[in-house]
Each structure stands twice: as structure tokens, then as C-alpha cells.
N, C-alpha and C positions, 0 to 999 in steps of 0.2 A: 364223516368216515373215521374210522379207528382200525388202528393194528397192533397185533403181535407178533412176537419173532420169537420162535420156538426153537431149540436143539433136541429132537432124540433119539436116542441110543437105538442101535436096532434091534425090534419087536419093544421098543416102549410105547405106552400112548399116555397123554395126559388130557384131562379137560380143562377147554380154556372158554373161558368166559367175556362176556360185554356186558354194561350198561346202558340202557337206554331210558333218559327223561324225556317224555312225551309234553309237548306246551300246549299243542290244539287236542281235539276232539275230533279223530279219526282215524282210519286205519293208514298205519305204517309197514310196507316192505320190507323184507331183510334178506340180504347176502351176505353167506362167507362162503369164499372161495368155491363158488359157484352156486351153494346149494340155498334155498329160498324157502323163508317163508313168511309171516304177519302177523302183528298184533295191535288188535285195537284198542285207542284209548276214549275214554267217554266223558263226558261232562263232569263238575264237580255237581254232587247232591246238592239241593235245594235247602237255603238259608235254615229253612223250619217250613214243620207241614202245615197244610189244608188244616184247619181245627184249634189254630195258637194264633194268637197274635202276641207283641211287645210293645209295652207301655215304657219302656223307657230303659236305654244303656249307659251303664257307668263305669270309668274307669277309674280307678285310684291305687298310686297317684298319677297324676295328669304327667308329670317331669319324673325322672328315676334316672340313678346311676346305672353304670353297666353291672349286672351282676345281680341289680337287686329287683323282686317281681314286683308285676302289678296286678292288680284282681279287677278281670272284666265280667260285669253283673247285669244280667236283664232280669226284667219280672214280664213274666210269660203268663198270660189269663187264656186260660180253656176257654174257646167257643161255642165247644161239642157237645161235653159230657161223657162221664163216664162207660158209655156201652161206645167209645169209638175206640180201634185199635192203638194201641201204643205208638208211639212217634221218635224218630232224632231227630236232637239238636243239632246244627254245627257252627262250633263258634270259626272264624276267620282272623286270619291276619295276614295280611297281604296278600291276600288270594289262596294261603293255605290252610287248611282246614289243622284248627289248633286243637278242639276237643269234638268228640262226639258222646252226646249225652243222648239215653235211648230212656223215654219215662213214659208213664201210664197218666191218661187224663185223671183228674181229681173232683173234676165234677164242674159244670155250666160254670161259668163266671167268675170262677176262682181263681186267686193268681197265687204264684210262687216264685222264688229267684232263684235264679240258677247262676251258678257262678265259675268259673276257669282260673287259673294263672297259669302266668307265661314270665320268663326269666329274659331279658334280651342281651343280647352278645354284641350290637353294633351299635356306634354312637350314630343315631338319628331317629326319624320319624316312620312311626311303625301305623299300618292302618288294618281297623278293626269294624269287621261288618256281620252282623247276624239279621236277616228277615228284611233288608231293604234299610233297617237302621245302620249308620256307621259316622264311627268315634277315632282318635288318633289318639296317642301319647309319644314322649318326647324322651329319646335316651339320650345322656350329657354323661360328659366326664365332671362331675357337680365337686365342690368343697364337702366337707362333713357335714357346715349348716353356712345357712346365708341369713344374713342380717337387713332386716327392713326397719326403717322408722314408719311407724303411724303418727295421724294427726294429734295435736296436743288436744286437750280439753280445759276448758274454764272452769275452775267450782267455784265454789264460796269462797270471800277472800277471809284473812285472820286479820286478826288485829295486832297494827306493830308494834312492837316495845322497844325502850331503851335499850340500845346494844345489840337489839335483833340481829339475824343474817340470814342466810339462807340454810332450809332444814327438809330434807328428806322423811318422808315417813310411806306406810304402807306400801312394804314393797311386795310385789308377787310374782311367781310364775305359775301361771296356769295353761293348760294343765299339767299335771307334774308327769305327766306319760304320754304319746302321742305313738302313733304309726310313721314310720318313714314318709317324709313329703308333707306332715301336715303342720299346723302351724302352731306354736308356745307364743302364747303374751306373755311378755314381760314389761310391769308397768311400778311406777314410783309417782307418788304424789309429790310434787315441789313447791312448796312455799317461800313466801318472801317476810320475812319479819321487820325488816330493816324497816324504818321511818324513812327510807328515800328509796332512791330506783337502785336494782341488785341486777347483774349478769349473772346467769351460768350454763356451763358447760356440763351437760348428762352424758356420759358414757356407759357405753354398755359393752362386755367381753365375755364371747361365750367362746370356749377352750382356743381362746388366743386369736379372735375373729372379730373384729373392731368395730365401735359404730358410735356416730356419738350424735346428739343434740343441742346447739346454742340456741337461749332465748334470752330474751331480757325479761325484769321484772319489773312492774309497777309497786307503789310501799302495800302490804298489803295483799299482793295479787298470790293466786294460788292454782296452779297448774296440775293434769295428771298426763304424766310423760310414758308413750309407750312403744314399745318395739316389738319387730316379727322376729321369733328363732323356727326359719325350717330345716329340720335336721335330715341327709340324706346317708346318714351312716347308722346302725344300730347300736346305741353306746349310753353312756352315760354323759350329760353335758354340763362344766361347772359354767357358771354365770356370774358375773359379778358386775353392779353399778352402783358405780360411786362407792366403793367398799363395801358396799350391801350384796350377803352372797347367797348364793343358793345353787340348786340342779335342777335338771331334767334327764327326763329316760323319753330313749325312741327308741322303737321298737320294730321288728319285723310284720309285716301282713298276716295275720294267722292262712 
């Protein structure tokens, strides 16, 4: 039930209005102030039509900040053929119908992707269903990037010399451009020169965002050290390990 409480003047009139969100699939009654009437509400349309099927849903990225979109993609293969009537899509999220896409068959067996974005507004778990397929993604109040270690690797060892020590070389960040959520290696080869056994401590700082690795060294041994940067902000990111420095760019979802 709802109300309003009107003043007017005499011989004024005004219109006053209601909202009404319907949750089932049926007709609704209505009274104001005595007078009656109805309106029906009906089912949401059907995932996709008779004539399509999907071979597979993706979102990316899978995590996102508040603010920033994600791009939900199926590949849709024609069953029909081209002499069947044109068809909609409709994508979902949480039970609301987020795009409607109206396309013509392209012919037997042929597939194509189709794709939406959606911006989310609240920190949580959003659910996404087109054709009986369905997918989730994760809204966080996230850092600009978050820092991972990966497994070390063994190469070839070098041969140690007098006075060796420990020496950094090949350093990389690839790739040097990413999309929001996806992932930059960043990787250093560490060797050990020394004639006896070396520590160290590899650190990595990507715009004031800390992360480091200790290993020990055998005389000889020669390591390749790497780390995840996922970046959840659009920007430009410096990087620095071990004084070794560089950037990265991440970017928006076209």
C-alpha cells in the first residue's frame, strides 16, 4: 500500500501518480480511493530462441572494482539457417534482462560472438545466465594491483669466479599493456657467482605495492624469479626489482 496527501486550492486538480514493480507473473488489482482497476504482468522472454544454441560463456574480468565493466561473451552457432526469422537475445543478470540483441541467422552451423557490458555499482557477487548457460563475477573494493609470486625455475648453472656474487640479468615485464584484471609477468634471472653458497632477497614494487622473494643459492646455481602484477585501476604502473626498472600500462575493456 502507498499514499499521498495532497492540498488543493479550489477548482484545482493535479495528477498524482504510483509505482508499481511486479515480482510474479500475474495479474494485479488496483485501488485509489475507491476506483479499480488491473494490470498484468508476464513472464521474462526466453534465454534465446528455438534455432541457436551456445557453445560457451565468458566473462572477463572474472574480479572487478566498483566502477569498472566487464564484458560478457557467448558464441552462438545457428541451428536453422538462413530462411528462419530473425531472433533476440537476452543477456541476464540477476534475473534482469541486461541487453537485448535482435539478429538475423547467418547460415546452418555457423557461429558468432556476441557480446554486452555492464558497469556494477555494488560490492559483491553478480549472476549471469543466457540459454540455460550461467557464469558469476566478483565486485571488490580491489588495490590498483595486487602482487603475486610464482614458482621459481632452475636453469643452467654458470660458472663461479673469484670474487663472484650474486647478479641479476634479463629482466622483463610482459606484457607491456594488459586489460584491467589480467595478468603482467614480471620476471629476473638470478644467478649465483660466488664459489660458495649466496642468499637473496628479490623484491618487487609496483607503484609502492610490495612483494619480495628469499632463496638461497648453491655456488653456481642459477634461478629465473617471477612475479604476478594485476592491475585493477587504468594507469600507467612503474615497477622496480632490485633497482631494475620498468612500466606497464592497463587499460580499459574496449
Amino acid at each position: 500500500m502507498a499514499e499521498q496527501s495532497v492540498t488543493l486550492t479550489p477548482g484545482e486538480s493535479k495528477a498524482i501518480s504510483f509505482e508499481a514493480t511486479p515480482h510474479e507473473a500475474r495479474s494485479y488489482q488496483v485501488s485509489v480511493n475507491g476506483l479499480a482497476g488491473s494490470f498484468s504482468a508476464v513472464g521474462a522472454p526466453p534465454d534465446i530462441p528455438v534455432g541457436f544454441t551456445i557453445s560457451s560463456l565468458t566473462i572477463t574480468p572474472k574480479t572487478v572494482g566498483i566502477g569498472y565493466s566487464v564484458t560478457i561473451s557467448v558464441i552462438a552457432v545457428d541451428t536453422t539457417g538462413a530462411a528462419s526469422p530473425p531472433y533476440d537475445f537476452y543477456f541476464h543478470i540477476d534475473g534482469e534482462v541486461l541487453k537485448r540483441t535482435y539478429v538475423y541467422p547467418w547460415g546452418i552451423g555457423t557461429a558468432r560472438g556476441i557480446s554486452a557490458t555492464y558497469t556494477p555499482t555494488e560490492v559483491r557477487t553478480y549472476q549471469v545466465k543466457i540459454n540455460g548457460r550461467e557464469s558469476s563475477f566478483a565486485v571488490t573494493k580491489l588495490p590498483d594491483v595486487r602482487l603475486t609470486n610464482l614458482p621459481r625455475e632452475d636453469l643452467s648453472p654458470v660458472t663461479p669466479v673469484y670474487g663472484g656474487r650474486i647478479r641479476l640479468s634479463n629482466f622483463t615485464i610482459e606484457p607491456g599493456a594488459v586489460h584491467i584484471g589480467e595478468n603482467v609477468t614480471i620476471s629476473v634471472i638470478v644467478a649465483n657467482y660466488h664459489r660458495g653458497g649466496a642468499g637473496a632477497r628479490i623484491h618487487c614494487t609496483v607503484d609502492h605495492h610490495y612483494i619480495e622473494q628469499q632463496m638461497g643459492f648453491a655456488a653456481g646455481e642459477r634461478k629465473l624469479v617471477s612475479f604476478w602484477a594485476t592491475p585493477y585501476k587504468a594507469k600507467t604502473f612503474s615497477v622496480d626489482v632490485n633497482d631494475l626498472t620498468g612500466s606497464f600500462k592497463a587499460i580499459l575493456s574496449s
